[in-house]
PyMOL commands that place a pseudoatom at each C-alpha (Angstrom):
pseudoatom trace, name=CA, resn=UNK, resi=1, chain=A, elem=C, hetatm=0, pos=[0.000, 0.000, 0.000]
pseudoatom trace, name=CA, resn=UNK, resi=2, chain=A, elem=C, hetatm=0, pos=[1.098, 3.177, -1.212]
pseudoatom trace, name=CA, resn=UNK, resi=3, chain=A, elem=C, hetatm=0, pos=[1.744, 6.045, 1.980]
pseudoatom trace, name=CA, resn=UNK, resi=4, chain=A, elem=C, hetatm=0, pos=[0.774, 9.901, 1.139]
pseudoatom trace, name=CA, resn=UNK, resi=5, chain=A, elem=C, hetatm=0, pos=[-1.804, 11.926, 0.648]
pseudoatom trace, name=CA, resn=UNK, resi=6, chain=A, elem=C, hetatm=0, pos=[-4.307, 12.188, -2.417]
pseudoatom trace, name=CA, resn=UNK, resi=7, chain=A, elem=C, hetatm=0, pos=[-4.872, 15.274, -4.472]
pseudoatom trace, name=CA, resn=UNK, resi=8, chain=A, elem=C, hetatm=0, pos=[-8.333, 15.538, -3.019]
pseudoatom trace, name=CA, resn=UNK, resi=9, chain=A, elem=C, hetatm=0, pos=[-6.764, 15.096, 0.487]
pseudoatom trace, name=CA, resn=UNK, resi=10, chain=A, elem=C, hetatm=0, pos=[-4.460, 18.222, -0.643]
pseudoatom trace, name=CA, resn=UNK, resi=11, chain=A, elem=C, hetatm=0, pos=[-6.934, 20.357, -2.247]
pseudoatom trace, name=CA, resn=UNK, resi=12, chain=A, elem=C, hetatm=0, pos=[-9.322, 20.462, 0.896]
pseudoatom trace, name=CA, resn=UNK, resi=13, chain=A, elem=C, hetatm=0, pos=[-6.862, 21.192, 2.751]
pseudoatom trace, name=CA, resn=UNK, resi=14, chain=A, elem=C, hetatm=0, pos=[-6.029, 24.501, 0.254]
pseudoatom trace, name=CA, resn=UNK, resi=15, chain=A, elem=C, hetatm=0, pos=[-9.126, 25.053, 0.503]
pseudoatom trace, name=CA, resn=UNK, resi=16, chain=A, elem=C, hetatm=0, pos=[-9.519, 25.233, 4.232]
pseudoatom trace, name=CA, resn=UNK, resi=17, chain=A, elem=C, hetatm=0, pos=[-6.518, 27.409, 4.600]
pseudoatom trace, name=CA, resn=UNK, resi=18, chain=A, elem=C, hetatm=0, pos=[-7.578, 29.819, 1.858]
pseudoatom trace, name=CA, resn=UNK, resi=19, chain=A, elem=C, hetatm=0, pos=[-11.066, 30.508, 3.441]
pseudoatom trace, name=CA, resn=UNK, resi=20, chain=A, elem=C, hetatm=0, pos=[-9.529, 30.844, 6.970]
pseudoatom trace, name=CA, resn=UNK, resi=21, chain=A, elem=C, hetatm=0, pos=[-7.269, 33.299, 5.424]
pseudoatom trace, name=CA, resn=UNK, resi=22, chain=A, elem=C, hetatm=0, pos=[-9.931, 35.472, 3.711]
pseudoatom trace, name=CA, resn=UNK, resi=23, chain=A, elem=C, hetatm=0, pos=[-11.143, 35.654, 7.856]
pseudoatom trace, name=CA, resn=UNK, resi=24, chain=A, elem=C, hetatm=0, pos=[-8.081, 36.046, 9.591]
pseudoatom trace, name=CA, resn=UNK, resi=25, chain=A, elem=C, hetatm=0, pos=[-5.807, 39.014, 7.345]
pseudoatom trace, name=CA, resn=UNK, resi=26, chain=A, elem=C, hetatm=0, pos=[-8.470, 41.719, 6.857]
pseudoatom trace, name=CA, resn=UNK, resi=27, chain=A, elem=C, hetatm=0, pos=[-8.849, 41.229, 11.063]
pseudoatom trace, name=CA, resn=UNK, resi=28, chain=A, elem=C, hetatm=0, pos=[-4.917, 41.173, 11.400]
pseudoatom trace, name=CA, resn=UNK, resi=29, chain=A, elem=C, hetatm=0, pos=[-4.987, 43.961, 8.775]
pseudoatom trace, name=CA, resn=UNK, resi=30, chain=A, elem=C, hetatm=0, pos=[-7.118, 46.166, 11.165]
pseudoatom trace, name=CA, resn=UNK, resi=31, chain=A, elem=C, hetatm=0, pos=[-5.662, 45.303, 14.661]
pseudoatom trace, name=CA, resn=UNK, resi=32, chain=A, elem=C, hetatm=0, pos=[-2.366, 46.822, 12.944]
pseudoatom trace, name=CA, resn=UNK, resi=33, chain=A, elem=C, hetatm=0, pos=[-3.854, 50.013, 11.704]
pseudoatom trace, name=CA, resn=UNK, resi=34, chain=A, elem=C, hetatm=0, pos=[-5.363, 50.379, 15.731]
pseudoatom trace, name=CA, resn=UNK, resi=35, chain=A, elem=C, hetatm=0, pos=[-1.982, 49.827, 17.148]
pseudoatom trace, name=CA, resn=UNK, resi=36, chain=A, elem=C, hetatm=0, pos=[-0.425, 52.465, 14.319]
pseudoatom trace, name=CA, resn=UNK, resi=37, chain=A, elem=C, hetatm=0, pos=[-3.320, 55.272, 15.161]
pseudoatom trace, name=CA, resn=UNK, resi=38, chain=A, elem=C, hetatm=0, pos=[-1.935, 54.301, 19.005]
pseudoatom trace, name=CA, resn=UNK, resi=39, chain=A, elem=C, hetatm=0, pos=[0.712, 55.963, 18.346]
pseudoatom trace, name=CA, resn=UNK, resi=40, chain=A, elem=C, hetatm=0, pos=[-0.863, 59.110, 17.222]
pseudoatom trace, name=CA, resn=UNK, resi=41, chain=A, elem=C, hetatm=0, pos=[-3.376, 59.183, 20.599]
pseudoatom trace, name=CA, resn=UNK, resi=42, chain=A, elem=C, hetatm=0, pos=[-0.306, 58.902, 22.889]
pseudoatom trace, name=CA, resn=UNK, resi=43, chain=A, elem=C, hetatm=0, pos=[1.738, 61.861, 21.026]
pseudoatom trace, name=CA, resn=UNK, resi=44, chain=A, elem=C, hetatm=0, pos=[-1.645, 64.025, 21.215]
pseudoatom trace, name=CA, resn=UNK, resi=45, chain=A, elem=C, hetatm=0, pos=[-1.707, 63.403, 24.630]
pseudoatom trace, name=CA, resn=UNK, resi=46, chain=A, elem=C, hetatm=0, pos=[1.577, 64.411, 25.503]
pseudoatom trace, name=CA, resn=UNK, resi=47, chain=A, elem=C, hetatm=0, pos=[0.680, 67.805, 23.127]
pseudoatom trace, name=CA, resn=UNK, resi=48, chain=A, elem=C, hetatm=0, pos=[-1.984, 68.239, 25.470]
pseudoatom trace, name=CA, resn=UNK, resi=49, chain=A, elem=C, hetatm=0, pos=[-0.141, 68.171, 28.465]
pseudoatom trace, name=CA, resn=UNK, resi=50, chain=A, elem=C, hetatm=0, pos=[2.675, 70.484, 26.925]
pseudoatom trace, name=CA, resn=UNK, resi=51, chain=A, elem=C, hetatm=0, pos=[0.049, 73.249, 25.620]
pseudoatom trace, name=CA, resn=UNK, resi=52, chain=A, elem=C, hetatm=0, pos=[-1.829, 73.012, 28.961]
pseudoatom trace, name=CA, resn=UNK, resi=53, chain=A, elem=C, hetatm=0, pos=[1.909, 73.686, 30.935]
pseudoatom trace, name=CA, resn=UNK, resi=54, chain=A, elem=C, hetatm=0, pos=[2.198, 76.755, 28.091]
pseudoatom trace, name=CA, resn=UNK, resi=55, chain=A, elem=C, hetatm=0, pos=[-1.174, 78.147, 28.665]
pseudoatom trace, name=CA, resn=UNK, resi=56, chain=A, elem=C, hetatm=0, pos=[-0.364, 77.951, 32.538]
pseudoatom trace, name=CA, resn=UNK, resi=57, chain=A, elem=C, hetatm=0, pos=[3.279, 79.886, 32.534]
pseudoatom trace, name=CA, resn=UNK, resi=58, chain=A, elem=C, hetatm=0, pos=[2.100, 82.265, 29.616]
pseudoatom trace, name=CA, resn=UNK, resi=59, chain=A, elem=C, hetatm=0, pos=[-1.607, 82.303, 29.913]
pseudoatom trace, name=CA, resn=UNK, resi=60, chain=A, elem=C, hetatm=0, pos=[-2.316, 82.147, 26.215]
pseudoatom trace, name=CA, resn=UNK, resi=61, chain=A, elem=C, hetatm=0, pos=[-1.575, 79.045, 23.773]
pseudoatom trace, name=CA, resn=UNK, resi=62, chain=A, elem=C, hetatm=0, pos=[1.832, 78.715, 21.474]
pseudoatom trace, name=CA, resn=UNK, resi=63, chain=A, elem=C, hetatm=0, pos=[0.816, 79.484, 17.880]
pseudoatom trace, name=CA, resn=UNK, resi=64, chain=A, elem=C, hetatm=0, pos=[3.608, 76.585, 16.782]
pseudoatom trace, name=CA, resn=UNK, resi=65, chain=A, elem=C, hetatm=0, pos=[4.085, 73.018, 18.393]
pseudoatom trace, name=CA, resn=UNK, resi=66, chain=A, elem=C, hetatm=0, pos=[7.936, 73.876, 18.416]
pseudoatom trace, name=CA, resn=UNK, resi=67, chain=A, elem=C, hetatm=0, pos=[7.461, 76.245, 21.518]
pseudoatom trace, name=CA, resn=UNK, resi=68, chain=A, elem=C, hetatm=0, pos=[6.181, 73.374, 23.780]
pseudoatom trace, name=CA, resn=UNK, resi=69, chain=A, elem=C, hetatm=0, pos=[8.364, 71.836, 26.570]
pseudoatom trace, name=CA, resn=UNK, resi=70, chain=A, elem=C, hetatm=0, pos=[7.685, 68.511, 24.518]
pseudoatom trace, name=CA, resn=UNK, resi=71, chain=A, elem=C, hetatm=0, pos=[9.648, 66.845, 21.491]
pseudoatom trace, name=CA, resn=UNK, resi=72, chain=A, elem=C, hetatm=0, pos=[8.793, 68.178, 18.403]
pseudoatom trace, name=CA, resn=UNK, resi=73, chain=A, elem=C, hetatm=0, pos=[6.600, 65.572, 16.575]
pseudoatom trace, name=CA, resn=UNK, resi=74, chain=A, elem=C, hetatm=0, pos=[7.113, 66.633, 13.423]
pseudoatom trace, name=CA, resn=UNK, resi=75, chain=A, elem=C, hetatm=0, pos=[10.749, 66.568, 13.818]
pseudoatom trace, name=CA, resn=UNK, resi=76, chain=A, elem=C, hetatm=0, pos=[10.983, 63.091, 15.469]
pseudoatom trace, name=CA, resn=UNK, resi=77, chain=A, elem=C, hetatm=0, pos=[12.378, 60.622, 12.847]
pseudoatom trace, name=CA, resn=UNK, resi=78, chain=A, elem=C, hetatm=0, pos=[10.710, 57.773, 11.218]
pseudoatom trace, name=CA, resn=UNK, resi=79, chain=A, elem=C, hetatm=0, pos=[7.138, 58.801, 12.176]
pseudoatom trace, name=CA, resn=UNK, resi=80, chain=A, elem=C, hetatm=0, pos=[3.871, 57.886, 10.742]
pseudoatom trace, name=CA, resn=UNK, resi=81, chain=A, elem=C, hetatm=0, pos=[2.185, 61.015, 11.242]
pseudoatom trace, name=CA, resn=UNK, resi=82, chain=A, elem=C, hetatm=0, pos=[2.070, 64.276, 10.881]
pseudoatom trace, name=CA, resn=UNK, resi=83, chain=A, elem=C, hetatm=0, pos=[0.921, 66.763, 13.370]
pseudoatom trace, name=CA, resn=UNK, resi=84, chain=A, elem=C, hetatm=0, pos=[-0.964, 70.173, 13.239]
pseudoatom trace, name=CA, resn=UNK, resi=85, chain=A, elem=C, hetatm=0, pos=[-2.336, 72.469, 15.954]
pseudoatom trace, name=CA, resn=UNK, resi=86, chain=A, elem=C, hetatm=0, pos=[-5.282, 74.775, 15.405]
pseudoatom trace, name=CA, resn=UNK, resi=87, chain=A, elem=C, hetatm=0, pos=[-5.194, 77.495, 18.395]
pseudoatom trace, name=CA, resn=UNK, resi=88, chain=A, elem=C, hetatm=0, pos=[-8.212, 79.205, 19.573]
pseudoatom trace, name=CA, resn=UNK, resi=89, chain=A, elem=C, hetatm=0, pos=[-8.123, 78.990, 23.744]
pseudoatom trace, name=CA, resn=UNK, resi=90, chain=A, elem=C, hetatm=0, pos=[-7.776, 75.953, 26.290]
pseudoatom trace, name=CA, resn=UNK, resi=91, chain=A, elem=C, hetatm=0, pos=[-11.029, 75.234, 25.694]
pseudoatom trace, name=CA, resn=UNK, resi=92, chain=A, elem=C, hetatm=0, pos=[-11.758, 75.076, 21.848]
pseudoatom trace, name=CA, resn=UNK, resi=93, chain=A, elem=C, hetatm=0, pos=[-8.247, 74.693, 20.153]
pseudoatom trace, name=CA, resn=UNK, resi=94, chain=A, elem=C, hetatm=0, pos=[-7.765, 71.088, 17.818]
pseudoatom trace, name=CA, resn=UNK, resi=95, chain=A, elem=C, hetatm=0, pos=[-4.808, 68.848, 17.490]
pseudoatom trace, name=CA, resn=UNK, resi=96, chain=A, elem=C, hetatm=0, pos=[-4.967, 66.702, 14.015]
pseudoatom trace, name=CA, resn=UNK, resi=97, chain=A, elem=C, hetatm=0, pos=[-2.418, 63.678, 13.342]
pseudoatom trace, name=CA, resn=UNK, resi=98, chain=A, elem=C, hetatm=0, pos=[-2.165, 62.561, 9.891]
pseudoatom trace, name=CA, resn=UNK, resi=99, chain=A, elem=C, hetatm=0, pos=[-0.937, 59.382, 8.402]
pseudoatom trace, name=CA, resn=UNK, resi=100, chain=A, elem=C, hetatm=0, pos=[2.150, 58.950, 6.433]
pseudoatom trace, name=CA, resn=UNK, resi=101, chain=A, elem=C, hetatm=0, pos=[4.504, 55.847, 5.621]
pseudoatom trace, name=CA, resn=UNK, resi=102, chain=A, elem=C, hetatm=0, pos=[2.739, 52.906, 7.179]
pseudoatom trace, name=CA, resn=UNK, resi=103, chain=A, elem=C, hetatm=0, pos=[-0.202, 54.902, 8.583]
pseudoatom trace, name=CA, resn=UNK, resi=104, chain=A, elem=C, hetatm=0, pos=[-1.371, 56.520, 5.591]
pseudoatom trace, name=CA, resn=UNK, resi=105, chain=A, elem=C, hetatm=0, pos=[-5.061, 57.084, 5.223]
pseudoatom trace, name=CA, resn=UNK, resi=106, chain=A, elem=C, hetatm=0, pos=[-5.350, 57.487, 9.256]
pseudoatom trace, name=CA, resn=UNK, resi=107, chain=A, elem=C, hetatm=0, pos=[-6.571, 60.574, 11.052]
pseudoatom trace, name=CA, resn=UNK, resi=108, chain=A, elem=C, hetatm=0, pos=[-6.533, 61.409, 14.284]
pseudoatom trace, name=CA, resn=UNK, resi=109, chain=A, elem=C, hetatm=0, pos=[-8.042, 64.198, 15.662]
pseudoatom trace, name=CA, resn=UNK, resi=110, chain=A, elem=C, hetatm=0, pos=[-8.063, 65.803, 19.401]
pseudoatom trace, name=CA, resn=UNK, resi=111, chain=A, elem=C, hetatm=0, pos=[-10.895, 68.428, 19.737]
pseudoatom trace, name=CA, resn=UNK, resi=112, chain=A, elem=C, hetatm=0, pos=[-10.723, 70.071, 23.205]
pseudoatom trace, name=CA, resn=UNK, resi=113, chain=A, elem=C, hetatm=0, pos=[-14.116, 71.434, 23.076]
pseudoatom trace, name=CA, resn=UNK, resi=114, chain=A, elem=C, hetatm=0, pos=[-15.534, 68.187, 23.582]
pseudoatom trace, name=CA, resn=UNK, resi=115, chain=A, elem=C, hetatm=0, pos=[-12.220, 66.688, 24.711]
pseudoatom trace, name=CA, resn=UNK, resi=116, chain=A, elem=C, hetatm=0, pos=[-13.021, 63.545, 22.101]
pseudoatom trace, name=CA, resn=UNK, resi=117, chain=A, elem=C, hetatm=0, pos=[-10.319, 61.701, 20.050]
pseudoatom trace, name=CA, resn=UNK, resi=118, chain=A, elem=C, hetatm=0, pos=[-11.726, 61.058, 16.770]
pseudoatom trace, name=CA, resn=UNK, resi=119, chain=A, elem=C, hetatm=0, pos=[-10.017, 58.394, 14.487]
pseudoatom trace, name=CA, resn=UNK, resi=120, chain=A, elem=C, hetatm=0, pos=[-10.390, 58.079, 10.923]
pseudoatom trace, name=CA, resn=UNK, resi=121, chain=A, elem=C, hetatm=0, pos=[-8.991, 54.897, 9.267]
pseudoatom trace, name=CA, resn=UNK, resi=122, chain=A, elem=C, hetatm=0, pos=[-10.313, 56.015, 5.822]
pseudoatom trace, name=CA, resn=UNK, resi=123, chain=A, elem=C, hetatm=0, pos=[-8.794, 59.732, 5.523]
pseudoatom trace, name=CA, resn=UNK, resi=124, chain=A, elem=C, hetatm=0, pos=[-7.082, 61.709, 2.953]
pseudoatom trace, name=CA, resn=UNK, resi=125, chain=A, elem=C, hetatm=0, pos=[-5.911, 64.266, 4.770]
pseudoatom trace, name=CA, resn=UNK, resi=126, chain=A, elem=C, hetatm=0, pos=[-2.192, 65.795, 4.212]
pseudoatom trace, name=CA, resn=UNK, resi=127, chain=A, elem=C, hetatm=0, pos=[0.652, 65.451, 6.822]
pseudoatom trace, name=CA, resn=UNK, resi=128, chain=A, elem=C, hetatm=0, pos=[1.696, 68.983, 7.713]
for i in range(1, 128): cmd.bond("trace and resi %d" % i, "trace and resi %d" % (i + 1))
show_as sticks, trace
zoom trace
């Protein structure tokens, strides 16, 4: 008796694989973009905290993210986003994130009016 398997023995098992597969990479696909856009929500939160330690010694919000006791986002190296501030007061100013390199097509935003993180997965926004 012949050992091995048969070509119907192999082809089931392709075709087992292949529809597992067309489950598991879009979810795999998704839990990376989550854990990219993590990345974002933790360097807006630092921004936070450095524009709410400038609004305290100054009382009145930097017009650049440069002036902020914090590292520069947008001069860190090998980022995936780009960062942008839109002042106003404590209260109503906007911090946007926007993807580049591996994150491209992600947007996050920080809106202080309704202190909400926003994240967009599907964005086309421009990295300052």
């Amino acid at each position: 008796m012949k050992k091995g398997f048969t070509m119907l023995e192999i082809l089931i098992v392709i075709i087992i694989v292949a529809i597992l597969a067309t489950f598991a990479i879009p979810q795999y696909l998704k839990a990376s973009k989550r854990a990219i856009a993590a990345e974002a929500v933790t360097t807006i939160g630092a921004i936070r905290g450095g524009l709410a330690r400038y609004y305290q010694e100054y009382m009145t919000l930097t017009a650049t993210l440069s002036e902020l006791d914090v590292d520069n986002p947008n001069e860190v190296s090998n980022r995936n986003f780009g960062y942008s501030f839109t002042g106003g007061t404590l209260d109503t100013y906007e911090v946007k994130a926007c993807g580049k390199n591996r994150a491209d097509g992600i947007e996050v935003t920080y809106d202080a009016a309704s202190n909400t993180i926003d994240i967009n997965y599907e964005s086309e926004c421009v990295p300052q």
